[in-house]
C-alpha positions in Angstrom: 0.0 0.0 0.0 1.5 3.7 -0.6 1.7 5.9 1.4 3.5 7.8 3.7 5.9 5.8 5.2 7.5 6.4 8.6 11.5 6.0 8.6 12.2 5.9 12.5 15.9 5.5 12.3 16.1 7.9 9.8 14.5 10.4 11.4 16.5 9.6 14.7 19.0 10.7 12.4 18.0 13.7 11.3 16.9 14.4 14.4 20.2 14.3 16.2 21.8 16.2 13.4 19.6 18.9 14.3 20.4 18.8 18.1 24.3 19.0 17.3 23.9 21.5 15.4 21.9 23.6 17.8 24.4 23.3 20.1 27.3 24.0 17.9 25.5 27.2 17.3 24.2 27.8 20.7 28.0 27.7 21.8 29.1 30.4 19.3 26.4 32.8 20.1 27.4 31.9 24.0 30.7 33.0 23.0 29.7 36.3 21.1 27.7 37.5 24.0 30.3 36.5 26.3 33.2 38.3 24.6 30.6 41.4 23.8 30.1 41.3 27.7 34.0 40.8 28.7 34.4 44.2 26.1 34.0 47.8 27.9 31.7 49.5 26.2 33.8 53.0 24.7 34.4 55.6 27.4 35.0 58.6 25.4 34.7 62.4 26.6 32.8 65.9 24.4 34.0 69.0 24.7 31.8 70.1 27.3 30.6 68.8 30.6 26.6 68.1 31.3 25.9 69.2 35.2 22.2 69.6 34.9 19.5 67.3 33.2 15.8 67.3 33.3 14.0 64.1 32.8 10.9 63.8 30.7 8.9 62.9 34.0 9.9 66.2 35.7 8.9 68.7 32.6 5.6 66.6 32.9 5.1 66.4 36.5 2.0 67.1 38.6 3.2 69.4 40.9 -0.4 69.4 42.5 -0.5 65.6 43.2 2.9 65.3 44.2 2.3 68.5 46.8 -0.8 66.8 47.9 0.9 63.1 48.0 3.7 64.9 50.4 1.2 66.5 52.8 -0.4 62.6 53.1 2.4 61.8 53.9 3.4 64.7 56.7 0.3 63.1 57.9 0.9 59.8 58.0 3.9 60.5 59.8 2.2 62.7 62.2 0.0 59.6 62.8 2.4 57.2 63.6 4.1 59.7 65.4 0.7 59.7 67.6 0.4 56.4 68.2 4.2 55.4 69.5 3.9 58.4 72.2 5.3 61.0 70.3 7.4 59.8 67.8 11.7 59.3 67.7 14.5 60.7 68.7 15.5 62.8 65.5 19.2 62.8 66.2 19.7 58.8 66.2 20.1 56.4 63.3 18.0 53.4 63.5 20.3 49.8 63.5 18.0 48.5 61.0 19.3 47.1 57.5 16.4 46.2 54.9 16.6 44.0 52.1 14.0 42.7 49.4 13.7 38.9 48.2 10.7 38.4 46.2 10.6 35.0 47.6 11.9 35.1 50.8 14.8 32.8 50.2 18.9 34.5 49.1 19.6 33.0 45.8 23.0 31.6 46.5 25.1 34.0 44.7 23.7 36.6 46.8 23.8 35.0 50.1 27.9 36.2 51.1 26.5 39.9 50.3 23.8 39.4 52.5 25.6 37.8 55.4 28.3 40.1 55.0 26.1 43.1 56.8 25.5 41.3 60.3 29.4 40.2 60.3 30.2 43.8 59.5 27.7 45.4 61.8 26.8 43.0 64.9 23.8 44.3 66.9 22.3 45.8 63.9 18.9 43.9 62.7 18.3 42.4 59.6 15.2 42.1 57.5 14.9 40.7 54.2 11.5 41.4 53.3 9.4 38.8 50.6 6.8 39.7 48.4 3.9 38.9 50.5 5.4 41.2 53.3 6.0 44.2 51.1 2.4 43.7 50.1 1.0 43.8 53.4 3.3 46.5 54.4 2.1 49.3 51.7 -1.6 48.2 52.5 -2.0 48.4 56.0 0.8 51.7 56.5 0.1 53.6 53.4 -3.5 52.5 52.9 -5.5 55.8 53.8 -3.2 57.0 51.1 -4.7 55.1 48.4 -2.6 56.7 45.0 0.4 55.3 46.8 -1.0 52.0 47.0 -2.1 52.1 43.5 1.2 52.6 42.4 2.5 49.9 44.1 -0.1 47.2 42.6 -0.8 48.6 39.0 0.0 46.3 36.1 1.7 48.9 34.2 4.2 49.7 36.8 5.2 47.0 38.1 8.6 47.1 37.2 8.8 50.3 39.6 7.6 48.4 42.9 11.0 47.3 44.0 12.3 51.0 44.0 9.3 52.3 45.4 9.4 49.8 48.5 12.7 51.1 49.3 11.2 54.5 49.7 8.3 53.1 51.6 10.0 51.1 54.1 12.5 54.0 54.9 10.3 56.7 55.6 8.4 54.7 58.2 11.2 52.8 59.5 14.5 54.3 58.6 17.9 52.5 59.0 19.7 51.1 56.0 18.6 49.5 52.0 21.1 47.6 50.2 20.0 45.6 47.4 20.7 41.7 47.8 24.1 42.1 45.9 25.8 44.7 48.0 28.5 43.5 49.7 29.1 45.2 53.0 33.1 46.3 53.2 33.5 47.9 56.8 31.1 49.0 59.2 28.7 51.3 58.8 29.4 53.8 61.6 32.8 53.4 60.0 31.7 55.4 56.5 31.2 58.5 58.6 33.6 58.3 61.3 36.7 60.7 62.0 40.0 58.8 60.9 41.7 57.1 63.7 45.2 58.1 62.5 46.6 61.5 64.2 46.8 63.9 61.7 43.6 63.8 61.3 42.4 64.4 65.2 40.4 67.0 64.6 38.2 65.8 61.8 34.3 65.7 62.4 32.8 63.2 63.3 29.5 63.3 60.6 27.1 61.0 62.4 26.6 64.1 64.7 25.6 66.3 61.5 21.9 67.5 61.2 22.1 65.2 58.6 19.1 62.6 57.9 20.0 61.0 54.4 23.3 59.3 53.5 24.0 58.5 50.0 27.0 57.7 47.3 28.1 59.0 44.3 27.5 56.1 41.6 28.6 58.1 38.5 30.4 60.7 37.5 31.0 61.3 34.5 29.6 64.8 33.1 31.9 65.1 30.1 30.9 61.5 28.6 30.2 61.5 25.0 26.7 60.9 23.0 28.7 58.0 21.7 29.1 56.9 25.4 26.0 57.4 26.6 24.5 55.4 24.3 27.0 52.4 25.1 26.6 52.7 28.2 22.4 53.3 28.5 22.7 56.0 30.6 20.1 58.4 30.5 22.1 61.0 32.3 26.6 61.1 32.6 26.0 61.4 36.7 23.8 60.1 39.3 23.7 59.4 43.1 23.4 55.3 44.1 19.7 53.8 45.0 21.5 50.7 45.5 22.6 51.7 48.9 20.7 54.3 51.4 20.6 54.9 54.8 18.2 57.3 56.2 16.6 58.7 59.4 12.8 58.2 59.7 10.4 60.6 57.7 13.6 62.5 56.4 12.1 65.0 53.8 14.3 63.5 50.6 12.8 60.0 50.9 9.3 61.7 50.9 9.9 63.6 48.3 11.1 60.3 46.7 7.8 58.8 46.9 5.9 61.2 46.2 7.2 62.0 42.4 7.8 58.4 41.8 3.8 57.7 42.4 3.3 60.9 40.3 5.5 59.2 37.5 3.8 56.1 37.9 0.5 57.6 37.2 1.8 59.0 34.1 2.5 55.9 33.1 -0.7 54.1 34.4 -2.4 56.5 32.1 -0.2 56.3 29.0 -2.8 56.1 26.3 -1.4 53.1 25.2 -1.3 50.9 28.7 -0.5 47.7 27.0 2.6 48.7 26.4 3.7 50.6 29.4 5.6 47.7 30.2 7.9 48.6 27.5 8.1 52.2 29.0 8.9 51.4 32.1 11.7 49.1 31.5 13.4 51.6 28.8 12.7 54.9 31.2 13.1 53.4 34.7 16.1 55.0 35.6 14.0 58.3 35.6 10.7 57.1 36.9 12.1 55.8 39.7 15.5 54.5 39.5 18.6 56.6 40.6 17.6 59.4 38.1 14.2 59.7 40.0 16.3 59.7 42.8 19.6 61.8 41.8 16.8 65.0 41.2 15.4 64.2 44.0 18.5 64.9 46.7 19.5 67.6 44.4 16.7 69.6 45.0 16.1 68.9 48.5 20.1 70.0 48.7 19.0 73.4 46.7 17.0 75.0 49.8 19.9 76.6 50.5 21.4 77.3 46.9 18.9 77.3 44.2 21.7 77.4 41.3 22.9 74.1 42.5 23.5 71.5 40.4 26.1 68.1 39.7 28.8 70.5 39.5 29.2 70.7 43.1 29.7 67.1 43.7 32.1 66.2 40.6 35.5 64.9 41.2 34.2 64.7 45.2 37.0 63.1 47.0 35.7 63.5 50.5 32.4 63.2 52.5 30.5 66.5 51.8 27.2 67.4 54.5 25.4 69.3 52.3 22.3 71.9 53.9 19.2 70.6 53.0 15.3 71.8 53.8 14.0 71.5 57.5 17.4 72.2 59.2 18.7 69.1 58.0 21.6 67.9 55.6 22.8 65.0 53.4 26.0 63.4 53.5 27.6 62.5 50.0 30.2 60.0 49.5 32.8 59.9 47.1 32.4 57.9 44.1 34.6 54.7 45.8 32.5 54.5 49.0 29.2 52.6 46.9 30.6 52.2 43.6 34.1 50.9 43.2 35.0 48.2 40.9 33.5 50.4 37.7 35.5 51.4 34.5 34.8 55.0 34.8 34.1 57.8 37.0 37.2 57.3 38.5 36.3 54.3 41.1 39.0 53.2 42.2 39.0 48.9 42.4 37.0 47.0 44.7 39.7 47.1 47.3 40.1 50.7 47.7 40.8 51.6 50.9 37.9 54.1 50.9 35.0 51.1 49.5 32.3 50.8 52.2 30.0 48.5 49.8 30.9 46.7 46.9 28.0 45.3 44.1 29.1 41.7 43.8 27.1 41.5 40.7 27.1 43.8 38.1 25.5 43.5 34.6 28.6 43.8 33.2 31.2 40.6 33.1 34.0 42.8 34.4 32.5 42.8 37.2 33.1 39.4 38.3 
């Protein structure tokens, strides 16, 4: 009878061709991605430097629902305030360190990063928060401020929850963030304390600064090139770290934080095209709530005092700068190699450095490893 006619061993054949040669070519493009990876992207400079930038999100901003979300959350402090017999002592910095595992479990390449915090800082308390915490956490604290919640559980902006958490959980609680794959260096009361050595006696000791907000330069590199840029995906040649923060309770620049990231996220939740908002976040995050969101943020809580200030004033910083903020406060700003040594650029300096507080143990970038 004709017909077709089933060859099993030639098919076996065939089909084992086709496996070997999937995984000849699976191995080359492993390779091509791995050498494109190993390869720094081009670090070139233009002729002159970039010290201001203004993100899409601010020229479109709400000014009214971000002035409205920040007296919610005056409130909210005032609340809480209320109910724990009238509130905290403003000059101490809570021994907390936060961390967020959507699970609840430390993948295993993060777990030395994690542990290194407790052996660094013994008597400080740990929380790595899961999923199902965070969500309770934003209901039940920020729920009488509904927009915030909103932002937190919206499809489209999803991809801004982790960063908004960190804003969340600090205001409320204060102490330190560091994402899973920060590697604690020293201790913490270490970053700010006076040397030890003797010519430097007299140095300040910054942990009894009016300051509320500690942060790190993570880039800075204001005469980078288009052509760098680009490589690179910056949206901006300098920014302040979001990987690492540690603040005081209710300190103004973490509310601030929250409120223009929830204004950016309902710019975004009602993009006329929400299906792909997604898309939007991803590409734009670094300005809707990422370390752009967070650089403008700290720079204009810092201009209170100087309203023509800008990145200038914290390029090429090789020393700890307390910097006057709003409400009689300040901000401490780190040097570049306190939060993010171990890059190509900005001037570093290598994991080592004698001045590296944290290290990111994981980069995106091969060289990192």
């Amino acid at each position: 009878m004709r017909g077709f006619h089933y060859d099993k061993s030639r098919n076996q054949a065939l089909l084992l061709v086709a496996l070997f040669s999937l995984s000849v070519y699976l191995f080359f493009v492993h390779q091509r991605v791995r050498e494109a990876r190993l390869t720094v992207p081009p670090l070139t400079t233009g002729p002159e430097a970039q010290y201001a930038f203004k993100s899409a999100f601010r020229e479109h901003a709400d000014q009214h629902v971000e002035n409205y979300l920040e007296g919610a959350l005056v409130e909210l402090r005032k609340r809480i305030a209320a109910e724990n017999g009238g509130g905290y002592d403003p000059r101490k910095w809570p021994l907390k360190i936060w961390q967020h595992a959507p699970s609840g479990r430390v993948p295993g390449q993060y777990a030395p990063a994690v542990a290194s915090w407790l052996e660094q800082n013994p008597g400080w308390n740990q929380t790595v928060i899961d999923d199902a915490a965070a969500a309770h956490f934003v209901r039940t604290v920020y729920g009488g401020v509904p927009e915030i919640v909103a932002a937190y559980e919206h499809p489209a902006t999803r991809q801004v929850q982790r960063d908004l958490l960190r804003y969340l959980v600090l205001y409320v609680h204060g102490g330190l963030w560091a994402e899973l794959d920060v590697f604690c260096r020293r201790p913490i009361y270490d970053w700010l304390a006076p040397p030890t050595n003797r010519r430097n006696k007299n140095a300040k000791n910054l942990w009894d600064t009016t300051a509320n907000v500690v942060v790190g330069v993570d880039r800075d590199m204001p005469y980078a090139s288009a052509e760098t840029m680009r490589a690179w995906a910056w949206s901006r040649p300098y920014a302040f770290a979001d990987h690492t923060i540690l603040a005081k309770p209710f300190a103004r620049p973490v509310r601030l934080a929250i409120a223009r990231i929830v204004g950016h996220a309902a710019q975004i939740a009602g993009s006329a095209q929400p299906r792909f908002a997604g898309l939007f976040v991803d590409r734009d995050r670094p300005e809707i709530s990422g370390e752009g969101a967070w650089t403008d943020t700290l720079i204009d809580t810092m201009s209170y005092h100087r309203s023509d200030l800008t990145w200038e004033a914290f390029a090429d910083l090789v020393a700890p700068a307390v910097m006057p903020a709003a409400d009689e406060t300040a901000v401490v700003v780190l040097p570049v190699t306190y939060f993010a040594n171990g890059q190509p650029h900005s001037a570093a300096g290598p994991f080592d450095a004698p001045q590296a507080a944290v290290s990111r143990t994981l980069r995106s970038r091969a060289w990192f490893f």
